[in-house]
C-alpha positions, 0 to 999 in steps of 0.5 A: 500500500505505502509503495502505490501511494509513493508512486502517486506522491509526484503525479498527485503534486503535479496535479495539484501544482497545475490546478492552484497555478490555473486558479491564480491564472483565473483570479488575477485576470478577474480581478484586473477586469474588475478593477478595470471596470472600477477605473472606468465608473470612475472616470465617468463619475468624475466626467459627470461631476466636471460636467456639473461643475461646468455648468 
């Protein structure tokens, strides 16, 4: 039994490598879309409130 789990040891921890490097992949570009968007609201917040000002 010892001997099956040894060998499955280094496939296991690839898997497991792959899927949290996936994960980060996936979670860092949601969260610079995210951000994006919170730039853009941003900006036309601040356009709106220039446009206000203005008049």
């Amino acid at each position: 039994m010892t001997e099956n789990i040894t060998q499955f040891l280094p496939v296991l921890f690839m898997l497991v490598l792959v899927a949290f490097v996936i994960f980060i992949v996936f979670f860092l570009s949601e969260h610079f879309n995210r951000t994006k968007r919170i730039e853009e609201k941003l900006d036309k917040a601040l356009k709106e409130i220039a446009e206000k000002k203005e008049k």
